[in-house]
N, CA, C and O atoms as a Maestro MAE file, in Angstrom:
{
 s_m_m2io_version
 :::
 2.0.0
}

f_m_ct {
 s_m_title
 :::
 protein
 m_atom[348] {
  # First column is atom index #
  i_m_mmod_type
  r_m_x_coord
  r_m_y_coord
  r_m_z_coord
  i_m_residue_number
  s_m_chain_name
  s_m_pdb_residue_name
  s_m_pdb_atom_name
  i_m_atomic_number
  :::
  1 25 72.140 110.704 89.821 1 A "UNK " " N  " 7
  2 3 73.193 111.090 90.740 1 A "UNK " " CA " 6
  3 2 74.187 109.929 90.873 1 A "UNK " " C  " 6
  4 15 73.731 108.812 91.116 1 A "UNK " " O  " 8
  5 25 75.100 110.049 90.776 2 A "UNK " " N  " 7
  6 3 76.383 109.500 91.158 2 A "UNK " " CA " 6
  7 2 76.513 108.858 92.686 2 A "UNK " " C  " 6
  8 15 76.195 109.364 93.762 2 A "UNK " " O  " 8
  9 25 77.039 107.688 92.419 3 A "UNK " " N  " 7
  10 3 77.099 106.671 93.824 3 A "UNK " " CA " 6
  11 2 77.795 107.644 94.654 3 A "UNK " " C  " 6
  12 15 77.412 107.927 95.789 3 A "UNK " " O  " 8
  13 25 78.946 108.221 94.019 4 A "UNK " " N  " 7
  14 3 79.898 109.021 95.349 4 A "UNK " " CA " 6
  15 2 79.292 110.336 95.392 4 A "UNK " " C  " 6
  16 15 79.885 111.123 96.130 4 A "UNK " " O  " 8
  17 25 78.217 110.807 94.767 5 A "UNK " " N  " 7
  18 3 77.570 111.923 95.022 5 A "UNK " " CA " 6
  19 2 76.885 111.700 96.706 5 A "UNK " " C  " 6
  20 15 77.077 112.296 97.766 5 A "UNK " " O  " 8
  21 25 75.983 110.489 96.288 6 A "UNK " " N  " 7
  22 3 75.594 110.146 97.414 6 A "UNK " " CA " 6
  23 2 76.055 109.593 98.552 6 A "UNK " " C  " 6
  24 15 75.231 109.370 99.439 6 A "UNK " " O  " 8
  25 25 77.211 109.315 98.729 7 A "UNK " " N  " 7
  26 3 77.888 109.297 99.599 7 A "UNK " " CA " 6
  27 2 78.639 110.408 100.237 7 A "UNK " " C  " 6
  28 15 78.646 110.503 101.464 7 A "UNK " " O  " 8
  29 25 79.238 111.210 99.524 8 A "UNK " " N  " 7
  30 3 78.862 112.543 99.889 8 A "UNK " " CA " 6
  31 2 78.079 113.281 100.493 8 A "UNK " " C  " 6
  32 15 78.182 113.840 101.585 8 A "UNK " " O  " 8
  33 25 77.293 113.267 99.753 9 A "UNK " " N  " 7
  34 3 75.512 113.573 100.620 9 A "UNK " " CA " 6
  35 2 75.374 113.263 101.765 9 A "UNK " " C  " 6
  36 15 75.100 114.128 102.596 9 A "UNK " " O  " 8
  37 25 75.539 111.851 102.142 10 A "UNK " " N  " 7
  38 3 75.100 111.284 103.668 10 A "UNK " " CA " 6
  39 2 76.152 111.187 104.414 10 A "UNK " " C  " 6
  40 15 75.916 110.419 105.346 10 A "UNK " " O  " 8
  41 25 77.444 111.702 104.450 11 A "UNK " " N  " 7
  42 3 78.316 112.140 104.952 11 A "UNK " " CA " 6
  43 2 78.355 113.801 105.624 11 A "UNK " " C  " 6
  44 15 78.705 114.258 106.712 11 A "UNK " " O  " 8
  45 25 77.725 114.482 104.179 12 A "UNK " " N  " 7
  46 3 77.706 116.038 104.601 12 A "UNK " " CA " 6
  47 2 76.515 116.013 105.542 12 A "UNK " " C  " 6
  48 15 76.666 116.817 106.462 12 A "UNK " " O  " 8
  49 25 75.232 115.246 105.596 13 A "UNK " " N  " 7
  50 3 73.949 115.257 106.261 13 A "UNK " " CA " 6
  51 2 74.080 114.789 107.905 13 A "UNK " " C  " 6
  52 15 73.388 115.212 108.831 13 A "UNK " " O  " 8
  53 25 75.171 113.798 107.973 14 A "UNK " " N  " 7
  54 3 75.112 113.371 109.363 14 A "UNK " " CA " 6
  55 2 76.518 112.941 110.014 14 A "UNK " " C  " 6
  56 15 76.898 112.025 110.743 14 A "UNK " " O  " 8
  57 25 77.248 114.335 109.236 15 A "UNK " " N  " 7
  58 3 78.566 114.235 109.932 15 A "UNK " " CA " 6
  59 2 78.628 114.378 111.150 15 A "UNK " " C  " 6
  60 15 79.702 113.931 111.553 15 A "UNK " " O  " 8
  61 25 78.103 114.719 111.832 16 A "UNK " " N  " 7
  62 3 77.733 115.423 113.300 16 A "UNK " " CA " 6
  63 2 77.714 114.227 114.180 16 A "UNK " " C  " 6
  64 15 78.458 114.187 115.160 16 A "UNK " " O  " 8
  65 25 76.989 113.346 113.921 17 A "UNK " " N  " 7
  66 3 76.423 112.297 114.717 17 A "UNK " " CA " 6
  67 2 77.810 111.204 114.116 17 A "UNK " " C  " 6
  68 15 77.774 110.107 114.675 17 A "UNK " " O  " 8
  69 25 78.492 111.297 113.515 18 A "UNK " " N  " 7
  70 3 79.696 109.943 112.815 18 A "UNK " " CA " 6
  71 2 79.852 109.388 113.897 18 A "UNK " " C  " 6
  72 15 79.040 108.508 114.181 18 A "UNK " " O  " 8
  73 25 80.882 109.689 114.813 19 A "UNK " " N  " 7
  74 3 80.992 108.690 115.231 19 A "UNK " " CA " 6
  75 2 80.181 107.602 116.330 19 A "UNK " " C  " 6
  76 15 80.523 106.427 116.464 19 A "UNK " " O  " 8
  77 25 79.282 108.116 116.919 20 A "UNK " " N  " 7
  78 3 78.116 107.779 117.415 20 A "UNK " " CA " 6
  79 2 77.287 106.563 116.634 20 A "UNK " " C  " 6
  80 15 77.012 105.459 117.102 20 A "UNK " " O  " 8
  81 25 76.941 107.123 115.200 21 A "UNK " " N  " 7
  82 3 76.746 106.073 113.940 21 A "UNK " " CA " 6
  83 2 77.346 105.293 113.354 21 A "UNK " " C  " 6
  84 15 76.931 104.254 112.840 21 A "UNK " " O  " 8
  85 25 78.794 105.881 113.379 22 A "UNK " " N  " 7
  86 3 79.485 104.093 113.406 22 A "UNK " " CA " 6
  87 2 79.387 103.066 113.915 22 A "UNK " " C  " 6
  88 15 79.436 101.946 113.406 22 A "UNK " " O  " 8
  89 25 79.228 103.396 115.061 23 A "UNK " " N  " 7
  90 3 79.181 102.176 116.389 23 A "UNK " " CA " 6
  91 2 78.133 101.679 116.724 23 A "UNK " " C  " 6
  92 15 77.993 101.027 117.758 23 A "UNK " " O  " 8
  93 25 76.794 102.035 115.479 24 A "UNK " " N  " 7
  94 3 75.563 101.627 115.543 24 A "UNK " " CA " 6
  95 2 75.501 100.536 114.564 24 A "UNK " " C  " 6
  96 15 74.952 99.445 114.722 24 A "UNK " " O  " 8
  97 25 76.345 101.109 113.185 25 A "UNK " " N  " 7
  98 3 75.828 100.412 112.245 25 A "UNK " " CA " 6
  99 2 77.128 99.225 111.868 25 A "UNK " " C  " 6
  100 15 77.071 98.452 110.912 25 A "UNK " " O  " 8
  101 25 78.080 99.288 112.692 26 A "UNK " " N  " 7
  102 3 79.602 98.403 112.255 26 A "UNK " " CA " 6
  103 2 79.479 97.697 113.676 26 A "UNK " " C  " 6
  104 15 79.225 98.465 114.604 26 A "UNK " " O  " 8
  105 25 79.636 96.219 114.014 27 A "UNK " " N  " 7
  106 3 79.197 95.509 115.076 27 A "UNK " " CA " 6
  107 2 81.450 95.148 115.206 27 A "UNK " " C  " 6
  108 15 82.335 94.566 114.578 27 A "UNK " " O  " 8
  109 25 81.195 96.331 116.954 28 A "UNK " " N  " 7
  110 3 82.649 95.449 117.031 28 A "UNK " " CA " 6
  111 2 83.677 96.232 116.394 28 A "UNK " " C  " 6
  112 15 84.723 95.806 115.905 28 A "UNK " " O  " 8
  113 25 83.268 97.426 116.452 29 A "UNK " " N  " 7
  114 3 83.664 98.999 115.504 29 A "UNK " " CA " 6
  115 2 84.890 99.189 116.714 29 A "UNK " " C  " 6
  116 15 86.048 99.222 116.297 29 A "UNK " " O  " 8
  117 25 84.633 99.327 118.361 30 A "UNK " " N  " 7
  118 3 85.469 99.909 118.580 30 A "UNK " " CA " 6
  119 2 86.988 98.739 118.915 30 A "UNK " " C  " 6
  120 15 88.062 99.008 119.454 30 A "UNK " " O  " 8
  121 25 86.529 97.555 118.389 31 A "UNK " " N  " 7
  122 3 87.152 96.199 118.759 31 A "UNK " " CA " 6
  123 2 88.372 96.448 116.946 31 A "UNK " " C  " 6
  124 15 89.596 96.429 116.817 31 A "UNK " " O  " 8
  125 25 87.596 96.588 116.238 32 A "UNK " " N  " 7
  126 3 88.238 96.666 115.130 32 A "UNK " " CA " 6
  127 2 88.942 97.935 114.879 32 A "UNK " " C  " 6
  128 15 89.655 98.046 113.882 32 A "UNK " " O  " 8
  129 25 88.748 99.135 115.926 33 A "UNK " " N  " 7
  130 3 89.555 100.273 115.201 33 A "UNK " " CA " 6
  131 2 90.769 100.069 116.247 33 A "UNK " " C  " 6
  132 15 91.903 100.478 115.999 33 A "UNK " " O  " 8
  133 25 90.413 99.377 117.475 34 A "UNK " " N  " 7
  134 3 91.804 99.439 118.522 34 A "UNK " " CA " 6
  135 2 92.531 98.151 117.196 34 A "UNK " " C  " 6
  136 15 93.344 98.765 116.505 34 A "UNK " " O  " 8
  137 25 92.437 96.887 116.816 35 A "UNK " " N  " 7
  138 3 92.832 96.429 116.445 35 A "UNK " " CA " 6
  139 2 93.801 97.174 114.814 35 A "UNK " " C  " 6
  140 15 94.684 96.653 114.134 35 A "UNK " " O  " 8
  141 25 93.225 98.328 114.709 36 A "UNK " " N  " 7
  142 3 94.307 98.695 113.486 36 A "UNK " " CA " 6
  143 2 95.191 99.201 114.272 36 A "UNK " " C  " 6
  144 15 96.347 98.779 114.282 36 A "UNK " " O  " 8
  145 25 94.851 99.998 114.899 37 A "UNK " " N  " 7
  146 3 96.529 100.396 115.897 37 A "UNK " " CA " 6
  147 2 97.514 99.671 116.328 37 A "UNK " " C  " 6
  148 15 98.729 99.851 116.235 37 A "UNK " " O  " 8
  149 25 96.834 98.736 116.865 38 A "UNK " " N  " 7
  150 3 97.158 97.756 117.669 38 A "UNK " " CA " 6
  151 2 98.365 97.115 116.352 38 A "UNK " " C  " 6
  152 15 99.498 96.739 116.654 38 A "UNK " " O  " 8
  153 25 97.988 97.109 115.351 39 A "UNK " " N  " 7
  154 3 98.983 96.327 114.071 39 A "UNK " " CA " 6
  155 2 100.023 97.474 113.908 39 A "UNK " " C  " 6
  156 15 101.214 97.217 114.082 39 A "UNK " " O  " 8
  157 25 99.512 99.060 113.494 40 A "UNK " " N  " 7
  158 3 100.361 99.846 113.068 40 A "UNK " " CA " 6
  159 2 101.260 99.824 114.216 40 A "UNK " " C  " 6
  160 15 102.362 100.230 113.849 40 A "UNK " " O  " 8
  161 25 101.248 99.520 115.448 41 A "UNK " " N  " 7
  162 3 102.478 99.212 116.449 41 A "UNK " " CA " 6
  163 2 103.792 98.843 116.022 41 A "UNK " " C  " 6
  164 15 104.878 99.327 116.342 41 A "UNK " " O  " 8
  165 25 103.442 97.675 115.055 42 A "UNK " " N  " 7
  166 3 103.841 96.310 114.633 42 A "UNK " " CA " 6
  167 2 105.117 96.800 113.620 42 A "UNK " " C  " 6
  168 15 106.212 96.264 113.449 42 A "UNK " " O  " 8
  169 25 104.614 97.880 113.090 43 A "UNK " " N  " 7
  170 3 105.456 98.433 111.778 43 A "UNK " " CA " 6
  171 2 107.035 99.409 112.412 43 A "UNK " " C  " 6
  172 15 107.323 100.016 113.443 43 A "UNK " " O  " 8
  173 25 107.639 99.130 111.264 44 A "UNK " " N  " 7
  174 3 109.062 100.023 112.259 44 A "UNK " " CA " 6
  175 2 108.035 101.783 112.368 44 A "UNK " " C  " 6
  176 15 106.867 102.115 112.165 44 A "UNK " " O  " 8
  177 25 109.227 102.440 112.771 45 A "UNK " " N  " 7
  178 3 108.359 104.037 112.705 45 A "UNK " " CA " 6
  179 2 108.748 104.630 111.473 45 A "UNK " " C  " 6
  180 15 109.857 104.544 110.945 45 A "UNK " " O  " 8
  181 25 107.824 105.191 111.090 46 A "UNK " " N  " 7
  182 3 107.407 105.878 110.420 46 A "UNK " " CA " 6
  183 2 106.849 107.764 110.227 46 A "UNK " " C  " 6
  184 15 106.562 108.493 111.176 46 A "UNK " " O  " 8
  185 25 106.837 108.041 109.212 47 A "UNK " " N  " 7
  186 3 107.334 109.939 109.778 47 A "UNK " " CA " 6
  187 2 105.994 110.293 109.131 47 A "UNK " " C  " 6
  188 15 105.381 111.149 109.769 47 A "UNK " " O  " 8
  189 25 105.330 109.812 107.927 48 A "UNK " " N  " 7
  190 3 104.142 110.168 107.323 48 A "UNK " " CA " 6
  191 2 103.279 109.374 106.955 48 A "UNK " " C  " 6
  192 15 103.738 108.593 106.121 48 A "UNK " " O  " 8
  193 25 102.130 109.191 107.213 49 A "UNK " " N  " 7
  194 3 100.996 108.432 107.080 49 A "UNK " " CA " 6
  195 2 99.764 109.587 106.499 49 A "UNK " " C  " 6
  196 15 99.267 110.673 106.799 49 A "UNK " " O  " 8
  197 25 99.652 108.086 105.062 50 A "UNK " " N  " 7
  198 3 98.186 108.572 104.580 50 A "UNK " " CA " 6
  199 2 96.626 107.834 104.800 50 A "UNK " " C  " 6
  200 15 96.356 106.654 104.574 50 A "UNK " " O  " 8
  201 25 95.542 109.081 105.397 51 A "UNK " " N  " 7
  202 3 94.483 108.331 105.942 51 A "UNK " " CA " 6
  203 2 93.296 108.478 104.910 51 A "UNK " " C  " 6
  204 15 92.920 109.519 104.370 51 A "UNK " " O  " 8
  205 25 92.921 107.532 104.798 52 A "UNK " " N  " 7
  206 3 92.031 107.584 103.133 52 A "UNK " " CA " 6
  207 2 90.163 107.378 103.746 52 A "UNK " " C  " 6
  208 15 89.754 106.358 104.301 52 A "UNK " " O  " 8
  209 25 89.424 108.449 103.491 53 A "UNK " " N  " 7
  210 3 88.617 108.575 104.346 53 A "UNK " " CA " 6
  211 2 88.614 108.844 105.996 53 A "UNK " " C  " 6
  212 15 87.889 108.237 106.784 53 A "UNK " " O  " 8
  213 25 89.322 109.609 106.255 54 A "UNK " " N  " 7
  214 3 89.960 110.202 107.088 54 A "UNK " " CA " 6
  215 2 88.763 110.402 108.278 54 A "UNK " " C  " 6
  216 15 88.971 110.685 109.458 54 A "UNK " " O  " 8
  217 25 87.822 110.239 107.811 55 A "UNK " " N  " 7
  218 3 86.201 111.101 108.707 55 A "UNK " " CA " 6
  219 2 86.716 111.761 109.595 55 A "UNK " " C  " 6
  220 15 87.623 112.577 109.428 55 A "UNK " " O  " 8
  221 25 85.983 111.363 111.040 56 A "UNK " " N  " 7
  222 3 86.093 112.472 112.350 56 A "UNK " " CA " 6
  223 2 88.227 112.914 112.726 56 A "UNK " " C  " 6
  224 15 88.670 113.628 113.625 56 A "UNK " " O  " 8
  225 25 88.921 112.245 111.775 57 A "UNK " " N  " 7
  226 3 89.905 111.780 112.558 57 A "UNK " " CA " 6
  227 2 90.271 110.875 113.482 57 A "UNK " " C  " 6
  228 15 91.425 110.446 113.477 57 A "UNK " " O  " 8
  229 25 89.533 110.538 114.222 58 A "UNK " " N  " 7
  230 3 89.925 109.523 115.450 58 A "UNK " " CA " 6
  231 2 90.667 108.541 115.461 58 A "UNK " " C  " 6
  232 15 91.148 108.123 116.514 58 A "UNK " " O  " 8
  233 25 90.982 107.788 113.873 59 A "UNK " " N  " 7
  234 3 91.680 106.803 113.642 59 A "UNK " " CA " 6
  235 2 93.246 107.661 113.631 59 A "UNK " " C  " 6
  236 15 94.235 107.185 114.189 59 A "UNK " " O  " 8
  237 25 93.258 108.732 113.041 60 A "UNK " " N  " 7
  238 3 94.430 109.480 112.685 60 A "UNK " " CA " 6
  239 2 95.099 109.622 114.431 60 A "UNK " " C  " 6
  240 15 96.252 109.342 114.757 60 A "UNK " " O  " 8
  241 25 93.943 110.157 115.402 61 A "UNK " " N  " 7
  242 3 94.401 110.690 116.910 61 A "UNK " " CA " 6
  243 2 95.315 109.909 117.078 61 A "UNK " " C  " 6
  244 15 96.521 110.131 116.971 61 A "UNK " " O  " 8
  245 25 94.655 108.721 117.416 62 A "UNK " " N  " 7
  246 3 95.108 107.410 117.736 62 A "UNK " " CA " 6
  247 2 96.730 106.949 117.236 62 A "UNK " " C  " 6
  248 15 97.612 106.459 117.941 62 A "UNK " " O  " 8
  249 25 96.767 107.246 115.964 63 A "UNK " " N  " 7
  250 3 98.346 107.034 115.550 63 A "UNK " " CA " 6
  251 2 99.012 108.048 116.266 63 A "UNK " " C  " 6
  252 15 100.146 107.787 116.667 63 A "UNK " " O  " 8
  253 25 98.482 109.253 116.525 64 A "UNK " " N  " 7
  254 3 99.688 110.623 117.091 64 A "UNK " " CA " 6
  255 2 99.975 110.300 118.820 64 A "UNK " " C  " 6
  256 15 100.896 110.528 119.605 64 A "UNK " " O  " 8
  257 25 98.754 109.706 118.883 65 A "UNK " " N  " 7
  258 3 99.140 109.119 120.533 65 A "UNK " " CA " 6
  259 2 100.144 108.477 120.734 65 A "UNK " " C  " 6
  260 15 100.920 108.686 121.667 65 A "UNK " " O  " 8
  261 25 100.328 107.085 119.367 66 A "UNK " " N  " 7
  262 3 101.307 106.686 119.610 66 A "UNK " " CA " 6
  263 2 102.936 106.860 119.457 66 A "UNK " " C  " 6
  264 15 103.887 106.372 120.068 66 A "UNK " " O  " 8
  265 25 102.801 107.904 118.215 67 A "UNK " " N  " 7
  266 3 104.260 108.569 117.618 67 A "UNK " " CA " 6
  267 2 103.792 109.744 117.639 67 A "UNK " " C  " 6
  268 15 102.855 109.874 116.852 67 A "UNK " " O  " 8
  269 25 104.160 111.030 118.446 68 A "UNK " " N  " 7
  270 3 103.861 112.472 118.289 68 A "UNK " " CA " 6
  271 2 104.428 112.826 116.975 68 A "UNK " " C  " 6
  272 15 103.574 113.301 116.226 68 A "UNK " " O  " 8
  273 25 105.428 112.753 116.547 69 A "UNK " " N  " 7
  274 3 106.400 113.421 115.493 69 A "UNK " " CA " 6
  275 2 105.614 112.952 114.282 69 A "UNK " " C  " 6
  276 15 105.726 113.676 113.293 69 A "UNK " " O  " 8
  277 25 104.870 111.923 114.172 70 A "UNK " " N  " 7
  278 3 103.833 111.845 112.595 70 A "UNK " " CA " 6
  279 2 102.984 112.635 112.649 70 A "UNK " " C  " 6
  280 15 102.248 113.131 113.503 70 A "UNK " " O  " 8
  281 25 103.309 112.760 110.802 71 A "UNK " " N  " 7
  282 3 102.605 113.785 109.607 71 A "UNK " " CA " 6
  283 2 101.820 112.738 108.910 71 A "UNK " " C  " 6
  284 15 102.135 111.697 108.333 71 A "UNK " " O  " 8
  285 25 100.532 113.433 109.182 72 A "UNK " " N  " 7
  286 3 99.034 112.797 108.782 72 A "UNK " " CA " 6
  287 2 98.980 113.766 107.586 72 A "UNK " " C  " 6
  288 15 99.421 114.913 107.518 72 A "UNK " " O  " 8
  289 25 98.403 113.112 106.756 73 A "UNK " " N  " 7
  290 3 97.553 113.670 105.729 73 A "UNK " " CA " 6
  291 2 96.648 112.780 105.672 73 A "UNK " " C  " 6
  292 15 96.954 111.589 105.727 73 A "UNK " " O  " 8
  293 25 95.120 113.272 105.529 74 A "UNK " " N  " 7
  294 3 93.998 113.333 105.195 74 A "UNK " " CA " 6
  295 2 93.221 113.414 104.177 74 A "UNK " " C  " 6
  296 15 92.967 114.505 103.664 74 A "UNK " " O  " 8
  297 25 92.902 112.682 103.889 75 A "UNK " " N  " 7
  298 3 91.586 112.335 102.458 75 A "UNK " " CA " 6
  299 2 90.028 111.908 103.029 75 A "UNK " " C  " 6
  300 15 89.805 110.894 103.690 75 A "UNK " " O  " 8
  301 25 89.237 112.690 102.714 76 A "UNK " " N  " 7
  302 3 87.630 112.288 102.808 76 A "UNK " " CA " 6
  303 2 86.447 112.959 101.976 76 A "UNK " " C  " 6
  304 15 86.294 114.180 101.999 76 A "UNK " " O  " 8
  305 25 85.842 112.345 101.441 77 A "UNK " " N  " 7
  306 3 84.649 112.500 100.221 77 A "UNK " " CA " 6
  307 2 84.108 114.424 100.996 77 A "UNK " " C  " 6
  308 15 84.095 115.560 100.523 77 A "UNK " " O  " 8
  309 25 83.821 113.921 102.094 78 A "UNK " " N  " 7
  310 3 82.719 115.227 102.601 78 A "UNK " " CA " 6
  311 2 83.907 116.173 103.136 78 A "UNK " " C  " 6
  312 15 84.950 115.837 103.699 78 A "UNK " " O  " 8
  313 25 83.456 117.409 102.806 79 A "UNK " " N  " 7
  314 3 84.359 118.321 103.063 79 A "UNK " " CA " 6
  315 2 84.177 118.769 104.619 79 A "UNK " " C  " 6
  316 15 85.050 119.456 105.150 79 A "UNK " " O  " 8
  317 25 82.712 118.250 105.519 80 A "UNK " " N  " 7
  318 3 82.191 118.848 106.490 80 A "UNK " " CA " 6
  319 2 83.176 117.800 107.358 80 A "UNK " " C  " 6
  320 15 83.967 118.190 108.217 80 A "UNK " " O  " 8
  321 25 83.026 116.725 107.064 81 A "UNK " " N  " 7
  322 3 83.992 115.337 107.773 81 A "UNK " " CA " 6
  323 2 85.786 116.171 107.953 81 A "UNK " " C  " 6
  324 15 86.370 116.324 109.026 81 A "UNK " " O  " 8
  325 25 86.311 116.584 106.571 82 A "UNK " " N  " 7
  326 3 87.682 116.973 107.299 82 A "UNK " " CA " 6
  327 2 87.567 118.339 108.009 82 A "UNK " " C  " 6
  328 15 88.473 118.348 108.842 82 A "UNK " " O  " 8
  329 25 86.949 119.376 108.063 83 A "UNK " " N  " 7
  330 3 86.537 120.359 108.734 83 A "UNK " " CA " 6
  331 2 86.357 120.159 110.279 83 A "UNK " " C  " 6
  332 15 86.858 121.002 111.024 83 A "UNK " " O  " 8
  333 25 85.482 118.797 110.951 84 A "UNK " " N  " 7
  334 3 85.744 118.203 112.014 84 A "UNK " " CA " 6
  335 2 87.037 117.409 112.124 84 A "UNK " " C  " 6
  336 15 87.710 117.710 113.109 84 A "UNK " " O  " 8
  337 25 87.474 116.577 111.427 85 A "UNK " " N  " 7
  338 3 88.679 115.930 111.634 85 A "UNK " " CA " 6
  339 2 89.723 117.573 112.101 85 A "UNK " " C  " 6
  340 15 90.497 117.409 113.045 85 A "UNK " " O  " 8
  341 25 89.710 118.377 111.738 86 A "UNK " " N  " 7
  342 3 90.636 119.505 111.905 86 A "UNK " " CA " 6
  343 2 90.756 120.108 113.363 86 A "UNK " " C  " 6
  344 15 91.647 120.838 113.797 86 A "UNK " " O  " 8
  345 25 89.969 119.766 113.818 87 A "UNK " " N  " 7
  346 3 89.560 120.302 115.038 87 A "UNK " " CA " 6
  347 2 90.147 119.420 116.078 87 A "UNK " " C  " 6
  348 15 89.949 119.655 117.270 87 A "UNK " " O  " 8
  :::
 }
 m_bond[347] {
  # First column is bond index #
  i_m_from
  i_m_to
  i_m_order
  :::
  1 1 2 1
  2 2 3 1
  3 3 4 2
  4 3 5 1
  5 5 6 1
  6 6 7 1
  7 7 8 2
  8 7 9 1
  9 9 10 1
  10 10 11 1
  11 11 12 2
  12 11 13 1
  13 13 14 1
  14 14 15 1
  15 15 16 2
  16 15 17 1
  17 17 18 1
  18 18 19 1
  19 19 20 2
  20 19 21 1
  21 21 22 1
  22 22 23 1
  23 23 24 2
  24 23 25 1
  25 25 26 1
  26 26 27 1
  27 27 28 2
  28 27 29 1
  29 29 30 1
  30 30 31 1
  31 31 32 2
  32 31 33 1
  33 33 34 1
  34 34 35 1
  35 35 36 2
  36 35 37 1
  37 37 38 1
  38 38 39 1
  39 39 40 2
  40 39 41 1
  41 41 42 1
  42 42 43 1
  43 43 44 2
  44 43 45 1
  45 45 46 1
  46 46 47 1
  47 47 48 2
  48 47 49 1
  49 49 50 1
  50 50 51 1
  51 51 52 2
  52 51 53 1
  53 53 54 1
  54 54 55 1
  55 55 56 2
  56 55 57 1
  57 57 58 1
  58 58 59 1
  59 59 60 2
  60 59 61 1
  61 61 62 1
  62 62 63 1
  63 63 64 2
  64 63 65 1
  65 65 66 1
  66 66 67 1
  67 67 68 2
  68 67 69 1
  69 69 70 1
  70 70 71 1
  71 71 72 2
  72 71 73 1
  73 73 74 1
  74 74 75 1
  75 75 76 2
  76 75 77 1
  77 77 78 1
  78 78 79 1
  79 79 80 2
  80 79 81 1
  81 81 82 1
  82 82 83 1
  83 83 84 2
  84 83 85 1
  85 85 86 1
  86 86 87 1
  87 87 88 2
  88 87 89 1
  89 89 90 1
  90 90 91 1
  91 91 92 2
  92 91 93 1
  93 93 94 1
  94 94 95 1
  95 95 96 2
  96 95 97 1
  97 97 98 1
  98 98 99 1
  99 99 100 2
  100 99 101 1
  101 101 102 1
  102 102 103 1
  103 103 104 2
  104 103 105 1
  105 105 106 1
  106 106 107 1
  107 107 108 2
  108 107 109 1
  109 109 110 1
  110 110 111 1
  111 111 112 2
  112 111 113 1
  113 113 114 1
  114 114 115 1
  115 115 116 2
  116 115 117 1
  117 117 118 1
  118 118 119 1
  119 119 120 2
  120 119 121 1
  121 121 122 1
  122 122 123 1
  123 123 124 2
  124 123 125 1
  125 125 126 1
  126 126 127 1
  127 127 128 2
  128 127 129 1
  129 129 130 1
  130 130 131 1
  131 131 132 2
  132 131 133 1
  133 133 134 1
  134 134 135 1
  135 135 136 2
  136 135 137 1
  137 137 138 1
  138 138 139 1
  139 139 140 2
  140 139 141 1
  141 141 142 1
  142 142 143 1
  143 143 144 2
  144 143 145 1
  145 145 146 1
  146 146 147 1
  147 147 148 2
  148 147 149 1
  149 149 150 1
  150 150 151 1
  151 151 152 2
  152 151 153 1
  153 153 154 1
  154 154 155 1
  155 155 156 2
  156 155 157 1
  157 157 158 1
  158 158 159 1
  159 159 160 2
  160 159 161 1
  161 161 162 1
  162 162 163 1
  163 163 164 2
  164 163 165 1
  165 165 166 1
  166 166 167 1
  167 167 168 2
  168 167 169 1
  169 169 170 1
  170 170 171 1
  171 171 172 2
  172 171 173 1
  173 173 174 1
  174 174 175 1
  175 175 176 2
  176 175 177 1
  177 177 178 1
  178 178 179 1
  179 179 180 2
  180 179 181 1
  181 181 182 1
  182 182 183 1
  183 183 184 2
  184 183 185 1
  185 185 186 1
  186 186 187 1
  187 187 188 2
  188 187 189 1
  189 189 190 1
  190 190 191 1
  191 191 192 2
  192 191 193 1
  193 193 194 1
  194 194 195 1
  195 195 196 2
  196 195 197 1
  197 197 198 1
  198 198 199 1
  199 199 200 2
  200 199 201 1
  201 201 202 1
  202 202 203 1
  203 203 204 2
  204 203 205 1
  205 205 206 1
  206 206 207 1
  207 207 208 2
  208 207 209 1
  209 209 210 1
  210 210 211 1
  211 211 212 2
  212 211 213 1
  213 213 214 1
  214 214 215 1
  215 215 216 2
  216 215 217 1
  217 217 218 1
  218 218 219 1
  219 219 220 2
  220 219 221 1
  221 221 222 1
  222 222 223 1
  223 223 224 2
  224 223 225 1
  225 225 226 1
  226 226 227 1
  227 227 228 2
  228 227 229 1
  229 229 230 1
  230 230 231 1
  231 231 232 2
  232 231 233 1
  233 233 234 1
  234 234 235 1
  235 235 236 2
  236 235 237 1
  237 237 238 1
  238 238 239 1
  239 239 240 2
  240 239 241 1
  241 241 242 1
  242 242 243 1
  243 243 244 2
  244 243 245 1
  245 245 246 1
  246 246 247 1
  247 247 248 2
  248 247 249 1
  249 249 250 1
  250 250 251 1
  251 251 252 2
  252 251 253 1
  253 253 254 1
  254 254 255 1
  255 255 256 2
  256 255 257 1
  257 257 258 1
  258 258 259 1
  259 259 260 2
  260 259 261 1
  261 261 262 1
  262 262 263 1
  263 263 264 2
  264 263 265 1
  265 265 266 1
  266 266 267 1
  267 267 268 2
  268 267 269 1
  269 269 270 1
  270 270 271 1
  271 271 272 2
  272 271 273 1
  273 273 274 1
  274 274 275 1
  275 275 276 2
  276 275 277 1
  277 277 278 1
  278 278 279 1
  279 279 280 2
  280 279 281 1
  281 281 282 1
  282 282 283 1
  283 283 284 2
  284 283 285 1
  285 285 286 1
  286 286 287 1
  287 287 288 2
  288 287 289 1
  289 289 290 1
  290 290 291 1
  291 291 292 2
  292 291 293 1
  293 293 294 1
  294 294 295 1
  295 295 296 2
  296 295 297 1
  297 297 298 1
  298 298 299 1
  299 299 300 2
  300 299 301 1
  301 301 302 1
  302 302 303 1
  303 303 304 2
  304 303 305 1
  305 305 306 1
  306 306 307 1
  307 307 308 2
  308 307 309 1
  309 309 310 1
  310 310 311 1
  311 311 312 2
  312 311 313 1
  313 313 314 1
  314 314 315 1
  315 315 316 2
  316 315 317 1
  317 317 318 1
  318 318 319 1
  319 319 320 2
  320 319 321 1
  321 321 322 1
  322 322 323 1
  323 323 324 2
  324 323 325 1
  325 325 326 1
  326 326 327 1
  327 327 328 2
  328 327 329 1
  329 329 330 1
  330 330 331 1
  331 331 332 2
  332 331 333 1
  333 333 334 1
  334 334 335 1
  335 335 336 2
  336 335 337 1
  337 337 338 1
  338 338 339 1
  339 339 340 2
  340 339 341 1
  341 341 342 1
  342 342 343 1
  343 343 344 2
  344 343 345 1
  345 345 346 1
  346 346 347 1
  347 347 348 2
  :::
 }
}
């Protein structure tokens, strides 16, 4: 099996629990995801942003909080991950 098979795999297996499991296994997860926003501030505005592993969305929310009028597009291995991000 293929590395991104399996990543796949354990994406489709415990999409449910993501973001819960991030913040188990990344020390300083929610310190480092305010800190990407916190930069994309930094940038002039912008109308479309691409999110590469996109998972639950939450990183994506976070940009629309700050500019309503951005167009997200979304990329992620597990199809169950953008299915929640959609929501």
């Amino acid at each position: 099996m293929k590395h991104s098979d399996l990543v796949r795999d354990h994406f489709e297996n415990k999409y449910k629990d993501y973001d819960r499991l991030i913040r188990k296994l990344i020390p300083r997860y929610n310190e480092m995801h305010q800190n990407v926003l916190d930069q994309v501030k930094t940038l002039k505005p912008f109308d479309r942003l691409l999110d590469l592993g996109i998972g639950s969305g939450e990183t994506a929310l976070g940009f629309l909080k700050q500019q309503q009028d951005l167009s997200i597009d979304g990329i992620d291995i597990s199809s169950e991950m953008i299915a929640r991000g959609k929501n």
